[in-house]
C-alpha positions in Angstrom: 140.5 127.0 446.6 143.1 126.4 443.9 142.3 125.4 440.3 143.2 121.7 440.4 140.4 121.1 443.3 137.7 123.3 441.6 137.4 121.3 438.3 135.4 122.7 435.4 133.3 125.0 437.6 136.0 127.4 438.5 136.5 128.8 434.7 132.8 129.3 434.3 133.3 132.9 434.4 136.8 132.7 432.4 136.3 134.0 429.1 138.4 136.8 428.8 141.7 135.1 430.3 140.9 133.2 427.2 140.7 135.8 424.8 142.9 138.7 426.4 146.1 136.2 427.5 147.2 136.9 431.0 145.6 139.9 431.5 142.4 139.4 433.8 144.0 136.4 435.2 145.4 137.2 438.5 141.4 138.4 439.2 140.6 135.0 439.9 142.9 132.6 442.5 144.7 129.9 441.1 145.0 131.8 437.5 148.0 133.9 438.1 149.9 131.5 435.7 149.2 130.6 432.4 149.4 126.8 431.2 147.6 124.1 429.5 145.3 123.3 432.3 144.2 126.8 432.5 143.8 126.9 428.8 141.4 123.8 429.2 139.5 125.2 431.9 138.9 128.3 430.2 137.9 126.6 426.9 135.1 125.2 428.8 134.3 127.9 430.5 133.7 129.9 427.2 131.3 126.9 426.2 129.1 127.6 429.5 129.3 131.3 428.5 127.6 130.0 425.0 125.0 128.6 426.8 124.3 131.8 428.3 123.7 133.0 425.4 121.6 130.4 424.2 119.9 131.1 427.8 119.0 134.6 426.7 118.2 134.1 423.0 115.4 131.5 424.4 114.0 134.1 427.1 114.0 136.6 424.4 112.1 134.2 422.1 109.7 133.6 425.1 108.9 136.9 426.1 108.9 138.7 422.8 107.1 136.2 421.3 109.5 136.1 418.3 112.0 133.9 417.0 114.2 135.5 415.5 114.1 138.6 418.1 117.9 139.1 418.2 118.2 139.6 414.7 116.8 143.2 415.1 116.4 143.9 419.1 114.8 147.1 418.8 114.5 149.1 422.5 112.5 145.7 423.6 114.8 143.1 422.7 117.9 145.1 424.1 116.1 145.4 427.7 115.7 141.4 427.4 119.7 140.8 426.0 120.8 143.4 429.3 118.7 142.5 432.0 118.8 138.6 431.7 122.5 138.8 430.4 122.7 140.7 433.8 120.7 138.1 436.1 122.1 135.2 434.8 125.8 136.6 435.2 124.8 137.2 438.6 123.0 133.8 439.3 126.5 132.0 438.3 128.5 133.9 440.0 126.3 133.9 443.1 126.4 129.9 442.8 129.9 129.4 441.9 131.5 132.0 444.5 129.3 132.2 447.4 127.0 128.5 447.4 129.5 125.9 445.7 132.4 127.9 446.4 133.6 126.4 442.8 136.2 129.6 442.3 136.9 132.5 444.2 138.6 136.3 443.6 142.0 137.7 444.3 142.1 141.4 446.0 142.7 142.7 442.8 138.8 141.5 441.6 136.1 144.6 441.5 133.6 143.5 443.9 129.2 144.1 442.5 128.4 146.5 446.1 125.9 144.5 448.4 126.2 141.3 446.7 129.8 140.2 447.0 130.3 139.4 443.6 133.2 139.9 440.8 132.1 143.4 438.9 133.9 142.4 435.8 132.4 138.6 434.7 128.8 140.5 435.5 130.0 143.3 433.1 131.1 140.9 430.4 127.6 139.1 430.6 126.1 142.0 430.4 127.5 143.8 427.3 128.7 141.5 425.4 125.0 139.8 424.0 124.6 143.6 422.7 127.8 143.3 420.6 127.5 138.9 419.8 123.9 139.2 418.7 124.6 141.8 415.7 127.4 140.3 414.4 125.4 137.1 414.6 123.0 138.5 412.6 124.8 140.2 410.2 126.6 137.0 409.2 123.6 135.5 409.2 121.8 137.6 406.9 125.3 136.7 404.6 124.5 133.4 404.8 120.4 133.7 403.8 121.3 135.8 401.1 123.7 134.1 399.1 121.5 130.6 399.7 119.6 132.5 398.1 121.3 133.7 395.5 122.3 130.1 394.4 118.9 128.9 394.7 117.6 131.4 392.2 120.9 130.9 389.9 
């Protein structure tokens, strides 16, 4: 399936050609050349990737019973951020390669054993929330505290 027929679906898992140029590109058919449409469709892509975020900020709010669990993870809150960073990865990649057949991989794409599924958008689901949801925090912390500031002032 080439690019043009897959629509927005086939960049779901396209955040690093985004952020890395050309470099895990030819992982995923109809990528192997970088232009505006790929551009587009990997801008959109990153958006769904937000909303996996948003996905696992919500379960960690509902199983941890805390708001603002992300802020400080502790052992508890990083098992939430890894394993449903790691199901969800899996659940879109199942959908878009296997079911809707919305993008597919080039030889060159490390394959998740027994499932069929690209290693690499799984690994990037997976460790990235641990690295996103400090920095998140930090800045936000940055932002409290000078509200803060200029409220006592």
């Amino acid at each position: 399936m080439v690019m043009g027929n897959a629509g927005i679906g086939i960049c779901s898992r396209r955040r690093s050609e985004l952020s890395v140029g050309t470099g895990p590109a030819p992982l995923y058919v109809g990528m192997e050349i970088y232009n505006s449409a790929v551009f587009w469709h990997c801008f959109v892509a990153s958006l769904g990737d937000g909303l996996m975020v948003l996905l696992i900020v919500a379960a960690g709010w509902i199983i941890l019973h805390q708001q603002n669990w992300f802020q400080q993870p502790v052992v508890s809150g990083y098992f939430v951020m890894l394993t449903t960073g790691f199901f969800i990865a899996v659940m879109v990649e199942w959908l878009g390669v296997r079911i809707l057949r919305r993008w597919e991989y080039t030889e060159k794409m490390p394959m998740l054993p027994g499932l069929s599924i690209g290693l690499i958008p799984i690994a990037q689901m997976f460790f990235l929330p641990t690295v996103i949801f400090p920095i998140v925090a930090v800045l936000g912390s940055r932002k409290i505290w000078k509200s803060s500031k200029s409220i006592s002032s």
